[in-house]
C-alpha positions in Angstrom: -1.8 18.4 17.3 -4.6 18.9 15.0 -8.1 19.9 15.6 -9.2 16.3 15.8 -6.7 14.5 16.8 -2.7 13.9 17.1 -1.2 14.5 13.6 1.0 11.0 12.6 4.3 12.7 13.8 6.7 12.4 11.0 9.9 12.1 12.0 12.4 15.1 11.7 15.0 14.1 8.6 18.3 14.8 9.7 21.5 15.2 7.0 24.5 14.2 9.1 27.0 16.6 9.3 30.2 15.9 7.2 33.1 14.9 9.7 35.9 18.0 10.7 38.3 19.0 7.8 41.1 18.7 9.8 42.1 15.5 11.2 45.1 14.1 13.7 48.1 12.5 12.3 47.7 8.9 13.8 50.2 5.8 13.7 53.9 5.7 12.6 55.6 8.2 10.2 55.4 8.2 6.7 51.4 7.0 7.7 48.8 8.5 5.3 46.4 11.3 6.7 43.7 10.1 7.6 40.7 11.4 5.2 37.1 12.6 6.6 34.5 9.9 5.3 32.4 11.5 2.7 29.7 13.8 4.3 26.5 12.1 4.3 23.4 13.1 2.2 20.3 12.2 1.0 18.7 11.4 -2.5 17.5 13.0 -4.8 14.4 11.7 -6.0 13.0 13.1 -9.7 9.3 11.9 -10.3 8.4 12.6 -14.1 5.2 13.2 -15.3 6.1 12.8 -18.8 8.8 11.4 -21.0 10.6 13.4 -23.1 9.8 13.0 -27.1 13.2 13.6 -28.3 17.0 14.5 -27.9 16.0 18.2 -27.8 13.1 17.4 -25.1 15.8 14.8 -23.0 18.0 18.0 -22.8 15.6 20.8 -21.8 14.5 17.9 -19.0 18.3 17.6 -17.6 18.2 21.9 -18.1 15.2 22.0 -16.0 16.4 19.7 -13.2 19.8 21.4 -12.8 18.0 24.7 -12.6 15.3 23.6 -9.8 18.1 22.2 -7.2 17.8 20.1 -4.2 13.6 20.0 -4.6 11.1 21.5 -6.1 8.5 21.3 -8.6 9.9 21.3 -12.1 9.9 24.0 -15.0 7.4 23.6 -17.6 5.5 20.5 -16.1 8.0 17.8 -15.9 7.4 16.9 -13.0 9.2 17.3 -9.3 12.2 17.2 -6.9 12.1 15.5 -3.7 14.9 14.1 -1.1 15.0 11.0 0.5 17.2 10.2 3.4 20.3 9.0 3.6 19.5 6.7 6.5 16.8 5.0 4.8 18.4 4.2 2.0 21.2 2.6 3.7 18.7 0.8 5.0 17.6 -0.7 1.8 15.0 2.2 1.5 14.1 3.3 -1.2 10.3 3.5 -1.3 10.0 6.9 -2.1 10.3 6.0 -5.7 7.0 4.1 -6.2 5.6 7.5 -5.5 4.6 10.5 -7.4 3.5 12.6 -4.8 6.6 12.7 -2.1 4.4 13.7 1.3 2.7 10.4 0.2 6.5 8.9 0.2 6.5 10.2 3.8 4.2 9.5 5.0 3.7 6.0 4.2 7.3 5.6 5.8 6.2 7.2 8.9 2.7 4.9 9.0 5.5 2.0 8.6 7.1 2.7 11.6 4.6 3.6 13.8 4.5 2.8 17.3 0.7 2.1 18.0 1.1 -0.3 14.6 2.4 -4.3 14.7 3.0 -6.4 12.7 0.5 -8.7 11.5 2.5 -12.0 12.8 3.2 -10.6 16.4 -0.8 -10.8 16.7 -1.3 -14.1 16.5 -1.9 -14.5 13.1 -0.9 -16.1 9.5 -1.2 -15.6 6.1 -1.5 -18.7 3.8 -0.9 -19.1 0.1 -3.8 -21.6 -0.9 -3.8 -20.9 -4.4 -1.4 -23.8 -5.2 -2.7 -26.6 -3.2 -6.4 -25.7 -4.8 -4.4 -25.5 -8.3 -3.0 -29.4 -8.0 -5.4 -31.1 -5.3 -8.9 -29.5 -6.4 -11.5 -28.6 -9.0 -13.9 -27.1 -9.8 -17.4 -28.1 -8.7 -21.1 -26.6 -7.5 -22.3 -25.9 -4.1 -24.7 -28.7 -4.7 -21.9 -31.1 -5.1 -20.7 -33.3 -2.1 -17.8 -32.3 -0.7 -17.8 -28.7 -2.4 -17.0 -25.6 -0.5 -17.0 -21.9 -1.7 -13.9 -19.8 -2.4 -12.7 -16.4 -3.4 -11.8 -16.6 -6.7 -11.3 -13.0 -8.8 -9.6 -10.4 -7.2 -10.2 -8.0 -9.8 -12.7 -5.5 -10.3 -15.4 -8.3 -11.4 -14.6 -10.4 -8.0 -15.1 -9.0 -5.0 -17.5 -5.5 -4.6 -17.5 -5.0 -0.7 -15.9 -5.5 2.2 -17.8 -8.3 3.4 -16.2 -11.4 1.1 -18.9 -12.7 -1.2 -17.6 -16.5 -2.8 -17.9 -16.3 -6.2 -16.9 -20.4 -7.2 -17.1 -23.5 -5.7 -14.3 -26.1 -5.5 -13.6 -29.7 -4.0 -11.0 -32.3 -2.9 -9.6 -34.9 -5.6 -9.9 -37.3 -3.4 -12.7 -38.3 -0.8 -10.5 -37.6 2.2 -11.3 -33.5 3.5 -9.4 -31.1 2.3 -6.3 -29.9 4.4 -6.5 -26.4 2.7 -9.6 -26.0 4.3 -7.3 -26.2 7.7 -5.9 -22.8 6.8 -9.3 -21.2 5.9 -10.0 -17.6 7.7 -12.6 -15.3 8.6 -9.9 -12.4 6.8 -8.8 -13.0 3.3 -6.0 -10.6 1.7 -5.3 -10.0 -2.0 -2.5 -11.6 -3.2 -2.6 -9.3 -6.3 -4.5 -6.5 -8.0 -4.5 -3.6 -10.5 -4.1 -0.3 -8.4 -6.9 1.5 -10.5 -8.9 -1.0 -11.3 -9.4 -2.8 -8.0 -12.0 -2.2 -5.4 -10.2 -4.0 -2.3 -7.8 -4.6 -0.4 -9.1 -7.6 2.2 -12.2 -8.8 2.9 -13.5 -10.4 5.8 -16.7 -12.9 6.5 -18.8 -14.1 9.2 -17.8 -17.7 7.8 -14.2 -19.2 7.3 -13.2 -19.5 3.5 -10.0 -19.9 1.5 -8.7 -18.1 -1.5 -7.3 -18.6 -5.3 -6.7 -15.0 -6.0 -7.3 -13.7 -2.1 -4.6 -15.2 0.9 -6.7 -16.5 4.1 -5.6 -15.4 7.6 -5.6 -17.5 10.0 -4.6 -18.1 13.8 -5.6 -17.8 17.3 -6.5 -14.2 17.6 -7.6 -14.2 13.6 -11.3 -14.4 15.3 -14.7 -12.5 13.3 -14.0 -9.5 15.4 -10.1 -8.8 14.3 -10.8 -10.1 11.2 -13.3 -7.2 10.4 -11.3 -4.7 11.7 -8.1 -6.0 10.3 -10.6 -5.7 7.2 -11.4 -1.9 8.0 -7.6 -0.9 8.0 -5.9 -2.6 5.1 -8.5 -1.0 3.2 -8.1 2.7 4.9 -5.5 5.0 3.3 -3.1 4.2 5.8 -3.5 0.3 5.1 -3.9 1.0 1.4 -0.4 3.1 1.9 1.3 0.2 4.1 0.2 -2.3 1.0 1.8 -0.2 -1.7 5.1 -0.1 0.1 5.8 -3.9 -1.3 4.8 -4.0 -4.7 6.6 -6.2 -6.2 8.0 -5.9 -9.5 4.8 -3.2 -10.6 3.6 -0.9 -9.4 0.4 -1.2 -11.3 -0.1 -4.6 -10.1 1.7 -5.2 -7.5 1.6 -9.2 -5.8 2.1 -9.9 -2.2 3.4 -13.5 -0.4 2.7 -14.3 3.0 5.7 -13.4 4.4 5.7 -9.9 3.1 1.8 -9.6 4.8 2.7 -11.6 7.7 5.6 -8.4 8.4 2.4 -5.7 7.2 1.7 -3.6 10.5 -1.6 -3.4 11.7 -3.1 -1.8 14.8 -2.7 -3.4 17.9 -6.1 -6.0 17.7 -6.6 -6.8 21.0 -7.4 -3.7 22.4 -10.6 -3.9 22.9 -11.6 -0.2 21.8 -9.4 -0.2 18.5 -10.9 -3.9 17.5 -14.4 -2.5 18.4 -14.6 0.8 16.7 -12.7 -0.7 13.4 -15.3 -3.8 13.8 -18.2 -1.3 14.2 -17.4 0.4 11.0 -17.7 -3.3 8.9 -21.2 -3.8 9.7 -22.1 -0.2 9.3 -19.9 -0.6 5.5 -20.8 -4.2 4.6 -23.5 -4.0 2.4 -21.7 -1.0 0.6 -20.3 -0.7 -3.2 -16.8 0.1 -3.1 -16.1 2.2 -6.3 -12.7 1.0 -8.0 -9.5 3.0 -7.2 -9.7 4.9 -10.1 -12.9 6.5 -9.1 -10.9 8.6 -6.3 -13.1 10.1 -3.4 -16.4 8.4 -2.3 -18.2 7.7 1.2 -17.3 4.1 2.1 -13.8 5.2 2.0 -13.9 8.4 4.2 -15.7 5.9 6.7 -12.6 3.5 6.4 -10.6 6.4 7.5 -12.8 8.0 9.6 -12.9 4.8 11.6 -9.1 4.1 12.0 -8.3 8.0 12.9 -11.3 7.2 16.0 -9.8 4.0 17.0 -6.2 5.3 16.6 -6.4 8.6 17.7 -5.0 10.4 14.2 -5.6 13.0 12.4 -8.6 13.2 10.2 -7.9 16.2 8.4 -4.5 14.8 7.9 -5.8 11.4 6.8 -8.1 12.5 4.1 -5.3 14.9 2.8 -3.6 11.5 1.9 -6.2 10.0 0.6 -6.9 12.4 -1.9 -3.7 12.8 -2.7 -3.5 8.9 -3.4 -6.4 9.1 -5.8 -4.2 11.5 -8.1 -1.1 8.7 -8.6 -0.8 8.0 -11.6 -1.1 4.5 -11.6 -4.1 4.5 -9.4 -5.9 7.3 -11.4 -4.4 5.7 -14.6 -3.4 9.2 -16.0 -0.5 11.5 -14.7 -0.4 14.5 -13.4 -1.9 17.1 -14.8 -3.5 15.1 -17.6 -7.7 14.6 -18.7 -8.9 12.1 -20.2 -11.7 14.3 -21.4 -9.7 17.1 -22.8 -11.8 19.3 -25.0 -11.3 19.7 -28.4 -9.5 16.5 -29.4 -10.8 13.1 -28.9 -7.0 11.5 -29.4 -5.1 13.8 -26.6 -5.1 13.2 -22.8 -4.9 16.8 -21.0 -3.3 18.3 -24.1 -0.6 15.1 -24.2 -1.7 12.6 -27.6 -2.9 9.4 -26.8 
């Protein structure tokens, strides 16, 4: 237990022991001995922070990994060592490799299979993918035009600034008959793609129903004002942020999302009435705040995201804001690696020593 709360518990990784050596003769003579499977182990994961330049530089890399063993941070600022479980990757596991930092890799599996957390679908609520219906069906139009209602558009750094969703276009029906899209409008709306480092949000929510281009609406019968805000609060937390990044797709940098993949995403348990009230609390007390892109690491509307969850879920906060700050150094969040500046002095063309 920490000094403000109950730490995540990660789980304790266990190696399975190889079978015994010696095994009894079974079956009728002249039958093979029978062979101990192969012992079980886990993976090693090897997370570069550079290439190397040439065959000299690719050979002092595989020198430099051989020497630092099972884990470990790697001579001369290659990078680092890290296992990953044998279990999980029999699984189909193998999210440790969208990570630089592996206690990020850990503990965004542990947040994953937390028991206070559910999945989004078991709480009474839907993701929908409205972009292609408003693609074929709609067009553009005006709020002054009949028929017109507002949409999230741009889910880029230009689109959407704070947690409480602000329409930035207008659209309408081709036909005079109301829009069935606007059946699957919700108060939350989820990205359905972004730029880790130059992106601002996760999900927004709104006091008013709305459907997305860029954003996927939530719906369903417990996707009220209430959950939606604090459904809001967490998938923008570091835990939520952590739980998004899991599923990225085919890049890392900008990693896309279907409804199926958010409908699984686990979220606190919304109707308990504390959690929902605490996480809603904390959206009106954010809602008319800036949210700085990702790339801008550390500032106060996230430490109240986290703040908020670690009160309504009884975590950590020491513990939370350790990942936090560790997730503004990934690379493709911060947009440099490790261990590299963008304002290096001396040289306009290198980045922390490395050329441009």
């Amino acid at each position: 237990r920490g000094p403000n709360g109950p730490h995540l518990q990660h789980p304790r990784q266990h190696t399975l022991s190889p079978s015994p050596s010696h095994t009894r003769r079974h079956g009728v003579r002249g039958a093979p001995r029978l062979r101990p499977p192969p012992p079980r182990t886990t993976a090693r994961i090897i997370a570069l922070d550079r290439f190397p330049t040439d065959d000299n530089d690719a050979v002092l890399l595989f020198d430099r990994i051989k020497a630092c063993g099972s884990t470990g941070v790697l001579a001369d600022g290659w990078g680092e060592v890290s296992q990953w479980p044998d279990e999980r990757i029999r699984a189909g596991d193998w999210t440790a490799a969208i990570w630089r930092s592996p206690v990020l890799a850990e503990a965004a599996a542990t947040v994953a299979r937390h028991g206070s957390l559910h999945p989004l679908r078991e709480q009474g609520m839907s993701c929908h993918l409205t972009r292609p219906s408003l693609a074929t069906a709609h067009h553009r139009s005006t709020a002054n035009d009949s028929g017109a209602f507002p949409i999230l558009k741009s889910k880029g750094a230009e689109g959407q600034f704070g947690i409480e969703a602000a329409p930035d276009e207008h659209w309408a029906h081709n036909s005079p008959e109301p829009s069935p899209t606007l059946d699957k409008a919700g108060h939350l709306l989820v990205t359905a793609g972004q730029d880790t480092s130059t992106a601002r949000l996760t999900a927004v929510a709104s006091d008013e129903t709305l459907v997305g281009h860029g954003w996927m609406p939530v719906s369903g019968t417990k996707a009220d004002g209430e959950a939606a805000k604090s459904a809001a609060v967490f998938l923008n937390s570091t835990t939520g942020r952590l739980l998004m990044m899991r599923s990225p797709g085919r890049k890392l940098a900008f990693p896309t999302y279907t409804p199926a993949i958010l409908n699984a995403l686990p979220i606190p348990d919304l109707t308990d009435a504390r959690i929902c009230s605490t996480l809603a609390a904390c959206w009106e007390a954010t809602r008319h705040m800036t949210v700085p892109q990702y790339r801008d690491g550390e500032c106060e509307v996230r430490q109240l995201w986290d703040a908020a969850v670690c009160d309504a879920l009884g975590w950590d906060t020491d513990e939370i804001a350790g990942y936090r700050k560790l997730l503004h150094e990934e690379p493709h969040i911060r947009g440099l690696g490790y261990g590299q500046y963008a304002d290096a002095p001396g040289n306009d063309n290198e980045v922390g020593g490395i050329p441009r």
